[in-house]
N, C-alpha and C positions, 0 to 999 in steps of 0.2 A: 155560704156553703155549709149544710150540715156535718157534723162531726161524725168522723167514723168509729163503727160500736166493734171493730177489728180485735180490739186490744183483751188478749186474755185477763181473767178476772184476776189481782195483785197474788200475787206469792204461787197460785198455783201449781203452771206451767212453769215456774222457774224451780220448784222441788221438784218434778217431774222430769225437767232435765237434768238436773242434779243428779238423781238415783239413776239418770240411764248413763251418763257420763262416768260415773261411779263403779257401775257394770263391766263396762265397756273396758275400762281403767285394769278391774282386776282381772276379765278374759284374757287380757293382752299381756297381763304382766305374769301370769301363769304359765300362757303360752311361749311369752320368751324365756322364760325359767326351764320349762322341758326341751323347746330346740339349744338351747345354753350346753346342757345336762347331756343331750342328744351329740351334739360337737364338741364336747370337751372330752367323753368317754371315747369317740369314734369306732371302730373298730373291735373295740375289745368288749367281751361278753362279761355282764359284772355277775359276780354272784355272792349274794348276802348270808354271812355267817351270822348266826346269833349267836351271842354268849351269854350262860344262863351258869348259877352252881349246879353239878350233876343232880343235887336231891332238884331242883327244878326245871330240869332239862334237858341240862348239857350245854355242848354245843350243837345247834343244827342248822345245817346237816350236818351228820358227823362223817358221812362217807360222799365225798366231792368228786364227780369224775369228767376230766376235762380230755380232753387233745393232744397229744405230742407239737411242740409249735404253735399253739393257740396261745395268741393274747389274749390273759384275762386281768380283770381286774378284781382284788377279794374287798369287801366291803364288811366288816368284820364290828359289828354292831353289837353294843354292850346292852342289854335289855333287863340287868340285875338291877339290884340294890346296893350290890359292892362290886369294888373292882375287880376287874381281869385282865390280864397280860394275852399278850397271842404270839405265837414263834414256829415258823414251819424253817427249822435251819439247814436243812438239806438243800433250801431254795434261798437261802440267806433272808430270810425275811422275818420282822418281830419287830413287837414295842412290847415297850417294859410294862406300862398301864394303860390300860384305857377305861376311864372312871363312867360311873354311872349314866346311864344316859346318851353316852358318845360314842362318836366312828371312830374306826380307822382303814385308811385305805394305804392298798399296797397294789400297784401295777405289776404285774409277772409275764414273763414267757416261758411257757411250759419246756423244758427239756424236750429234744427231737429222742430221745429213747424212751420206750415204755417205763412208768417203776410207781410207785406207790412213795408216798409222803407224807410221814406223820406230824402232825400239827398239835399242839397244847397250851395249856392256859401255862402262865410265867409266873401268877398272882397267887400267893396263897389265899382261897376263897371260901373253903370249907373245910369240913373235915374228910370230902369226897372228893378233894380237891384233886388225888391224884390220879382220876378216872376221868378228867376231864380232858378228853383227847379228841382228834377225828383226823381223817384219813382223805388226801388228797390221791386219788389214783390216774396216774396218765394213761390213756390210752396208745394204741400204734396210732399213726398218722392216715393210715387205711380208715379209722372209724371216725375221718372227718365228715362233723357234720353239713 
């Protein structure tokens, strides 16, 4: 019986499935990273602070305006070269630092009455340091989105 010429040429088809296994591998590990992301936030709408020194930025946004009763989540991202502190105390919320490079998250539910909340860096970070502020304003519950 002759021998059959079936057999792909050595190494080829075995690095060809390699890279698509590969592919495959990181589509899927992506993907469960954002449904993760998707189910662990649920509900609540995040919204990302950046913190910046005033000569570079600020904070932004520096004016946030949310829902009476709306869960959010503040995702308060440090984007300098030096630290920053974050504190909205009206809502009990703050950390002392949050160094270079890093998050911090805080889960809130907004107060069911209208009112405005000012938020600030905690960190001494410049010499504008004390301009770096922003403004959490709640809405009535009528301007639910």
């Amino acid at each position: 019986m002759p021998e059959s010429n079936l057999q792909p040429p050595p190494g080829r088809w075995g690095s060809a499935l390699a890279w698509v296994l590969v592919l495959a591998a990181s589509v899927f590990t992506i993907a469960a990273a954002l449904l993760y992301e998707q189910n662990r936030v649920g509900d609540r709408r995040v919204i990302e602070i950046r913190a910046q020194a005033p000569e570079k930025g600020n904070f932004y946004p520096r004016r946030i305006e949310v829902v009476a009763g709306e869960r959010v989540r503040l995702r308060v991202r440090n984007v300098d070269t030096v630290g920053h502190g974050f504190a909205l105390p009206a809502l009990n919320v703050g950390i002392a630092e949050i160094k270079p490079g890093e998050d911090a998250i805080f889960d809130l539910t907004i107060p069911e009455h209208g009112s405005d909340y000012e938020f600030f860096c905690t960190v001494w970070c410049s010499t504008e340091h004390m301009q770096m502020r922003g403004q959490l304003v709640a809405l009535p519950a009528q301007a639910r989105r």
